[in-house]
DSSP file (Angstrom, degrees, kcal/mol; ACC not computed):
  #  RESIDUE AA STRUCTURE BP1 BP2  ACC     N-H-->O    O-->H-N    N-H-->O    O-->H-N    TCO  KAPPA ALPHA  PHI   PSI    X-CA   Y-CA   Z-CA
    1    1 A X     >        0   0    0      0, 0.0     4,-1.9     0, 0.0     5,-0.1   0.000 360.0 360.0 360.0 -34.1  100.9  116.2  128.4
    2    2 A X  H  >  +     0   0    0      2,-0.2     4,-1.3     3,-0.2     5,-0.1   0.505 360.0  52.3 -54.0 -38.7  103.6  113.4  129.0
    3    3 A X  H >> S+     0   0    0      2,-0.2     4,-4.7     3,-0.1     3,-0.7   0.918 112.1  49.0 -88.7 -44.2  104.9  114.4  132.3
    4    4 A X  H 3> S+     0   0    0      1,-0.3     4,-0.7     2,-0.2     5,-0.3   0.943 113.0  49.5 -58.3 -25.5  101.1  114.5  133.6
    5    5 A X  H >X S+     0   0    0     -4,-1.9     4,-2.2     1,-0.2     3,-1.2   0.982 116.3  40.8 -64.8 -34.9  100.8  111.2  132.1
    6    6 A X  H <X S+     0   0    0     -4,-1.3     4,-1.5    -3,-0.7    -2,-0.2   0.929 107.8  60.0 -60.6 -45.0  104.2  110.0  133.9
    7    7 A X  H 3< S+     0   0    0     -4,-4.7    -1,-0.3     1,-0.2    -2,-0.2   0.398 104.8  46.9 -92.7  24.4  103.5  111.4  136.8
    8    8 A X  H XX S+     0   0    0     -3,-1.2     3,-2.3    -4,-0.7     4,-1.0   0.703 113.6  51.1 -80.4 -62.4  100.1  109.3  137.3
    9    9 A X  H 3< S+     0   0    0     -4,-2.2    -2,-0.2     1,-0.4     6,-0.2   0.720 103.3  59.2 -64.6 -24.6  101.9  106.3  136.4
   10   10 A X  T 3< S+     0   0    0     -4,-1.5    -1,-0.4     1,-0.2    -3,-0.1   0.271  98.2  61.6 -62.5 -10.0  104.7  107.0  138.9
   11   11 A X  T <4 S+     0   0    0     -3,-2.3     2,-0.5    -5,-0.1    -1,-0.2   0.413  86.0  85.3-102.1 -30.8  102.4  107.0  141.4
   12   12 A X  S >< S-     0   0    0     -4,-1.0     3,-0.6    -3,-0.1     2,-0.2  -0.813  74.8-126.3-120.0 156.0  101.1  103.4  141.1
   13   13 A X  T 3  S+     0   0    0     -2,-0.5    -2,-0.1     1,-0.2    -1,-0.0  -0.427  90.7   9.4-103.9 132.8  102.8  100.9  142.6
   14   14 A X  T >  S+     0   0    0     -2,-0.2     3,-0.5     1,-0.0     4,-0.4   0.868  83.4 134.6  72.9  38.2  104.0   97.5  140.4
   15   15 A X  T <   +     0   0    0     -3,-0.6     4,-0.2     1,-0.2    -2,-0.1   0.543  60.2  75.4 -94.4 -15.4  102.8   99.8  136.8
   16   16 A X  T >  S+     0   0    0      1,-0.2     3,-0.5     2,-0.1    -1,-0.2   0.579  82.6  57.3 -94.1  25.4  106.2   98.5  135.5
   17   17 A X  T X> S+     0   0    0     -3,-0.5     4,-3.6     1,-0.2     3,-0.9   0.733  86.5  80.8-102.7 -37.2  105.2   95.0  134.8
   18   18 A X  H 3> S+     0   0    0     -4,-0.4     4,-0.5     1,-0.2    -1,-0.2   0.487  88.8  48.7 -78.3  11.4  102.5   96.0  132.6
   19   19 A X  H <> S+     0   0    0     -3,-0.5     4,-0.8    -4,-0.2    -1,-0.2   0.255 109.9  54.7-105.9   9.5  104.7   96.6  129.3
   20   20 A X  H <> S+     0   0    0     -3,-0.9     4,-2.4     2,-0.1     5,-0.3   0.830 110.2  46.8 -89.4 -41.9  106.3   93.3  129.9
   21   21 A X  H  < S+     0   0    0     -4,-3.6     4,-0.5     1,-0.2    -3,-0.2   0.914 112.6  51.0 -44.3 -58.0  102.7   91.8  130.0
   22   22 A X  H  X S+     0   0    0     -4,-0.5     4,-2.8     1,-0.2    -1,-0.2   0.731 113.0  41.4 -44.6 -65.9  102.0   93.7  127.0
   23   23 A X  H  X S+     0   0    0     -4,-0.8     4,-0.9     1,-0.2    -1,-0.2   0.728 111.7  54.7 -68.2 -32.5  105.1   92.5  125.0
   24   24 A X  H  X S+     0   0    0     -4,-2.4     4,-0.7     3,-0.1    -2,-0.2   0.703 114.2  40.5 -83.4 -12.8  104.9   89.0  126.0
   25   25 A X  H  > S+     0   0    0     -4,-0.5     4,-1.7    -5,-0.3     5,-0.3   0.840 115.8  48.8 -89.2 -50.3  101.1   88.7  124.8
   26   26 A X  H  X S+     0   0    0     -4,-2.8     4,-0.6     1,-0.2    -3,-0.1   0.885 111.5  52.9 -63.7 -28.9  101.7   90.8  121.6
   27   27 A X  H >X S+     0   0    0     -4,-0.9     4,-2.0     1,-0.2     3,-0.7   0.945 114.4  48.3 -81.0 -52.3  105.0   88.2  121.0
   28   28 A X  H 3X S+     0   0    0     -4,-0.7     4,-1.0     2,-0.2    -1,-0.2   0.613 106.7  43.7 -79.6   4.1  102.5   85.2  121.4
   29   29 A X  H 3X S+     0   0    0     -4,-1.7     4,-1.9     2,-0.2    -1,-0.2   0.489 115.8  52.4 -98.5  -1.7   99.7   85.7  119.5
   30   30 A X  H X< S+     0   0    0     -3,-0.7     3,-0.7    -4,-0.6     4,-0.4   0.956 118.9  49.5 -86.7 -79.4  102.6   86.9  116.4
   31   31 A X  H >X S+     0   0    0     -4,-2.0     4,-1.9     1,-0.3     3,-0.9   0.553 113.0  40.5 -30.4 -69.3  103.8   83.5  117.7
   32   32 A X  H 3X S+     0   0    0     -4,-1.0     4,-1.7     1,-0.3    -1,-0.3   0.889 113.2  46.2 -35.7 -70.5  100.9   82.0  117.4
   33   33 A X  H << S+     0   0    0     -4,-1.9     4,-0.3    -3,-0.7    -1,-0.3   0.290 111.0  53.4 -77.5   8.7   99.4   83.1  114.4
   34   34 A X  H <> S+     0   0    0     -3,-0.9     4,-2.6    -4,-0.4     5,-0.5   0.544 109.8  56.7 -96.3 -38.2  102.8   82.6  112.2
   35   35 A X  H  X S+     0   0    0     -4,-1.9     4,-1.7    -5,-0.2    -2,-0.2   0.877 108.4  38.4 -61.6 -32.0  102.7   79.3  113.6
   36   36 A X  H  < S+     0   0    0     -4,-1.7    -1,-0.2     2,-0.2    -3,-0.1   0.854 112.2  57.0 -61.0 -45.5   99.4   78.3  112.4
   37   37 A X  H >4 S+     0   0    0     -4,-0.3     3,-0.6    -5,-0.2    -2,-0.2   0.764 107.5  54.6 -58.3 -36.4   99.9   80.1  109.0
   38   38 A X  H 3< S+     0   0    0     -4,-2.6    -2,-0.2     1,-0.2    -1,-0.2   0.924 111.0  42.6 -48.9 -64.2  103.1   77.8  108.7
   39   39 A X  T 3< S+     0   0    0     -4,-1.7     2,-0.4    -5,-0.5    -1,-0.2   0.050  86.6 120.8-105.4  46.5  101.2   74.7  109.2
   40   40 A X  S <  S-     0   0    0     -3,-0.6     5,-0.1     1,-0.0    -3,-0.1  -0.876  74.2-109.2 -73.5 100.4   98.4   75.7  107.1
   41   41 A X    >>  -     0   0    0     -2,-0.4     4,-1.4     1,-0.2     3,-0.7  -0.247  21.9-128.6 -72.9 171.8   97.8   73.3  104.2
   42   42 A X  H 3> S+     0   0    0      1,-0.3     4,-1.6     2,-0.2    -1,-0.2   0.287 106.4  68.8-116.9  -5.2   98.9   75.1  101.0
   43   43 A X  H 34 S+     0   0    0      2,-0.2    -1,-0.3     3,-0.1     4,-0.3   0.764 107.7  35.3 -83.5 -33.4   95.2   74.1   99.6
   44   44 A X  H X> S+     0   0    0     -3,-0.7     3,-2.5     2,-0.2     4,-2.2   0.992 111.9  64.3 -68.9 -54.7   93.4   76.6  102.1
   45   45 A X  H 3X S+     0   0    0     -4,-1.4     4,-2.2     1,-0.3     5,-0.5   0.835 106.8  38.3 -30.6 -87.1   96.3   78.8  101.6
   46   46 A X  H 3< S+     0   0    0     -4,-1.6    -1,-0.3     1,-0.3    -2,-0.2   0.555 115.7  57.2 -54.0   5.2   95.4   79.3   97.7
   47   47 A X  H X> S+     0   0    0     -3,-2.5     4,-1.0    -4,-0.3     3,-0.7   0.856 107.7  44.9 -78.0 -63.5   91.8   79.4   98.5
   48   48 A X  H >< S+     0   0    0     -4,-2.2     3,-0.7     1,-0.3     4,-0.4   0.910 110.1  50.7 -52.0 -39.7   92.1   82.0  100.7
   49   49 A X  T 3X S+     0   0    0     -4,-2.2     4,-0.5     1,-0.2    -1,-0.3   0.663 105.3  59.2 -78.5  11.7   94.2   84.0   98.7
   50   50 A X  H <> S+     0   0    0     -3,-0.7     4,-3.1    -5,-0.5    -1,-0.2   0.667  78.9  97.2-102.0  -9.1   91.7   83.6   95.6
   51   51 A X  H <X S+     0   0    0     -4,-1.0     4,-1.3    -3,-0.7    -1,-0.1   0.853  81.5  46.5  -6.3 -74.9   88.8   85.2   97.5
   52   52 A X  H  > S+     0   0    0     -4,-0.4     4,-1.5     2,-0.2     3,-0.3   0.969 115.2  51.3 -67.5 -55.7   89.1   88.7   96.2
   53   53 A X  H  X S+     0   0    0     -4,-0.5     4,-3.4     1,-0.2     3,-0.3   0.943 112.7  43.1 -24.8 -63.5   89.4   87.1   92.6
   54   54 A X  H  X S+     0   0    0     -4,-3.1     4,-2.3     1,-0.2    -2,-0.2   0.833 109.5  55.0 -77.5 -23.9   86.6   85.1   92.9
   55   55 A X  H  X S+     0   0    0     -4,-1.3     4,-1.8    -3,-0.3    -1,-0.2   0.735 109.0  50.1 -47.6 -46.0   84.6   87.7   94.4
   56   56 A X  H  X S+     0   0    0     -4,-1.5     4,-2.9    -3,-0.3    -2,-0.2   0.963 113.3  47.2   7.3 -96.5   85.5   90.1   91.3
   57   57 A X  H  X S+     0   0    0     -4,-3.4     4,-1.0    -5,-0.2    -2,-0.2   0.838 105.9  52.9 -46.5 -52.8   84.6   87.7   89.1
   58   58 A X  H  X S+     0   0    0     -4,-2.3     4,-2.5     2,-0.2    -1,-0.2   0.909 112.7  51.9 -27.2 -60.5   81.2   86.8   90.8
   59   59 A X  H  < S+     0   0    0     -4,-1.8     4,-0.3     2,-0.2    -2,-0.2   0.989 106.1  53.5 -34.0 -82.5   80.4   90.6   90.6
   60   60 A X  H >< S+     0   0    0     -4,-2.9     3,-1.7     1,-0.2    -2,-0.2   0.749 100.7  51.4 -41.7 -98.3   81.1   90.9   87.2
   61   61 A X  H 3< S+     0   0    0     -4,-1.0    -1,-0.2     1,-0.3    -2,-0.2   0.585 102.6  68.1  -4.5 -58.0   78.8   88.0   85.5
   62   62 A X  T 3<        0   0    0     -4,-2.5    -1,-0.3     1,-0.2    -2,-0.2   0.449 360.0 360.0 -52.3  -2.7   76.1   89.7   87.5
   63   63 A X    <         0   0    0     -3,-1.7    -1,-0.2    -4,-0.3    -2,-0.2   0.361 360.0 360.0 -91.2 360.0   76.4   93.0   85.1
């Protein structure tokens, strides 16, 4: 299955560019999104992570 796939891709012309595209996108949105999470004030932070808690808890009362 591997060589038919290769030997399609061998056949079109400039195909090796597209796992540099690939790698340079996936490496800037990891980029991106550690960078945001970084400068993320530490009050959302503990918000966010108490979600599933409070959600839990919500549940529960309703019983």
């Amino acid at each position: 299955m591997l060589k038919f796939i290769k030997h399609h891709l061998d056949t079109i012309s400039g195909v090796e560019i597209y796992p540099i595209i690939s790698l340079l996108l996936f490496f800037v949105v990891f980029a991106t999104m550690l960078f945001i999470v970084w400068k993320m004030p530490k009050k959302n932070i503990e918000e966010l992570s108490n979600l599933p808690l409070d959600n839990d808890l919500k549940n529960n009362n309703h019983e």
